[in-house]
C-alpha positions as CSV (number, residue, x, y, z in Angstrom):
1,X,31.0,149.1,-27.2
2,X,29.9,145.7,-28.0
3,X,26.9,145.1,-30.1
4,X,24.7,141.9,-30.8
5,X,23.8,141.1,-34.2
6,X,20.9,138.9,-35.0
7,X,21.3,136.5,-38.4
8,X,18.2,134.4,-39.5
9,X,19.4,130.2,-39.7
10,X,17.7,127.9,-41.1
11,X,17.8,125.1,-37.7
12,X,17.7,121.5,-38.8
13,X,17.9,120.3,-35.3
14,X,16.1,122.4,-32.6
15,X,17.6,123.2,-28.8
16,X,19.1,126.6,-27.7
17,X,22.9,126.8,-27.3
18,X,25.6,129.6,-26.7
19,X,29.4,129.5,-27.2
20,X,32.3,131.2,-28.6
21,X,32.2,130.5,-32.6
22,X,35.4,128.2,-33.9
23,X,35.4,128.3,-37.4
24,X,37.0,126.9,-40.2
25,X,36.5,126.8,-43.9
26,X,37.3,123.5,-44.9
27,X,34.9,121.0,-44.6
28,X,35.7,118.6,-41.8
29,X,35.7,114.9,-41.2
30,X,34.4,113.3,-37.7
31,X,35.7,110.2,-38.1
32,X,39.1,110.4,-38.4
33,X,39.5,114.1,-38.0
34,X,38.3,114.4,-34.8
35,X,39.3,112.4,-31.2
36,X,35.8,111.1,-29.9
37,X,36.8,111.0,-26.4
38,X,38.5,114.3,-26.4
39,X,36.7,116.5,-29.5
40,X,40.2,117.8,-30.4
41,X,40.8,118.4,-34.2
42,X,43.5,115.7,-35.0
43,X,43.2,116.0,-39.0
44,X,47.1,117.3,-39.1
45,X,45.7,119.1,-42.9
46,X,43.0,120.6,-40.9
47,X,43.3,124.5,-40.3
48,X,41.9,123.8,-36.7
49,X,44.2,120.6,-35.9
50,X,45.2,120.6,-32.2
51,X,42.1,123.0,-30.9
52,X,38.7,121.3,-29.7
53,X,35.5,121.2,-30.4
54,X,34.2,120.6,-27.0
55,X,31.2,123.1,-26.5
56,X,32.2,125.4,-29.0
57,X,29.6,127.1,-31.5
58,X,31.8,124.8,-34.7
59,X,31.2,126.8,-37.7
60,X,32.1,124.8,-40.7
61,X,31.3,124.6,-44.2
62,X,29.9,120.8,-43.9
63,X,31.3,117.8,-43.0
64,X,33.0,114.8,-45.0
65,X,33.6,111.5,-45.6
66,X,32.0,108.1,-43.6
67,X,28.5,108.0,-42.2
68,X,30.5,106.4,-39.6
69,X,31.6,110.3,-38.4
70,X,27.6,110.1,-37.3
71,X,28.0,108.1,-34.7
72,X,31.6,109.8,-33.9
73,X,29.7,113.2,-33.2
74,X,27.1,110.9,-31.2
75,X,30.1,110.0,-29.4
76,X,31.3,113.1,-28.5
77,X,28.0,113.3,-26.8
78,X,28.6,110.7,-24.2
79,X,32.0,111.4,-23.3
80,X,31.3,115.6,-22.7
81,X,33.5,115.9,-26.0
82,X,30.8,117.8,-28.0
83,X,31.0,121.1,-29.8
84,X,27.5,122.9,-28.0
85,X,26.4,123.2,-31.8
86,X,27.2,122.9,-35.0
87,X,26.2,125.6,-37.6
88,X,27.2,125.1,-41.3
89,X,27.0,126.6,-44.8
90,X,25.5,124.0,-46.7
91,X,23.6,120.8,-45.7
92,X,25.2,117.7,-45.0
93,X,23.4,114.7,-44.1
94,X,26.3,112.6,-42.2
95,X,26.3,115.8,-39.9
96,X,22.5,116.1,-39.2
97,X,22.5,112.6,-38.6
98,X,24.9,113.0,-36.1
99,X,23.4,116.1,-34.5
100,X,19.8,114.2,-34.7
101,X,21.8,111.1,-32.6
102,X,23.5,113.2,-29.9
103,X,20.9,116.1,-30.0
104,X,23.4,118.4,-30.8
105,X,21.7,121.6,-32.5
106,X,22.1,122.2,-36.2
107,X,21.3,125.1,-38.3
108,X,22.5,126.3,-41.7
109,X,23.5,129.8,-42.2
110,X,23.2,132.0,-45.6
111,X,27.0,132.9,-47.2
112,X,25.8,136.6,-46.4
113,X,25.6,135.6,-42.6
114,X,28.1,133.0,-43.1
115,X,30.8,135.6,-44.1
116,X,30.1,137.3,-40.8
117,X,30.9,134.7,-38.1
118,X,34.0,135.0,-36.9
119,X,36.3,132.7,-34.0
120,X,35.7,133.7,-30.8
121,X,32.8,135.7,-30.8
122,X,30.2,134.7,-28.5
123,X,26.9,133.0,-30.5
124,X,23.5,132.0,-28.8
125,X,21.4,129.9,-31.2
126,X,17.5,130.4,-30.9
127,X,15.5,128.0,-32.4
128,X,12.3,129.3,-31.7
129,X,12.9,132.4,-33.5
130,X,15.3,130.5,-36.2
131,X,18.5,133.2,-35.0
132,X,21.9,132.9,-34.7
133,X,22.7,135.9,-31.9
134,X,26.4,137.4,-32.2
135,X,27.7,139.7,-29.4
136,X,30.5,141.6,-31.9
């Protein structure tokens, strides 16, 4: 039987989103790492090279490199390329730019609920109770 966790987030920027998590533990670079017109992990070092972003709950550690990759994740935004939300273990300022740009949702997770999140699962973000729902 399935069961549906709640975790507490901290949200950084604030809209209501649901997807299956992708998650990596390496920090990951928009520009450069990732196709703006198709959100598909090109970073050949990256452990999610080849798989896509595209309205995915993306569960990274924090981004890296450029404040260009801002205005890549806005541009995921206009071409239907972006992950549905992005939720990370540490803040990153490149990344909440981003997410402010392309009104992507943002929220930060504690390692405790961090080390829970898993690929696949299905994740609803709620900002307006600050949760990160997980149907396990």
């Amino acid at each position: 039987m399935n069961a549906m966790r709640r975790h507490r987030v901290k949200v950084i920027v604030s809209a209501n989103a649901k997807g299956r998590i992708l998650k990596a533990d390496s920090p990951l670079s928009f520009l450069g790492g990732v196709d703006p017109a198709t959100g598909v992990v090109v970073d050949e070092s990256h452990p999610l090279c080849g798989k896509t972003i595209r309205g995915t709950m993306l569960v990274i550690p924090r981004g890296k490199g450029s404040t260009v990759g801002s205005y890549v994740l806005y541009s995921l935004v206009a071409r239907n390329a972006a992950p549905a939300a992005i939720i990370m273990r540490e803040m990153d300022m490149i990344v909440a730019t981003g997410c402010v740009l392309g009104e992507i949702p943002l929220a930060i997770a504690r390692a405790d609920v961090w080390d829970t999140l898993r690929d696949d699962l299905l994740a609803e973000l709620d900002p307006g109770s600050s949760s990160l729902s997980v149907l396990e």
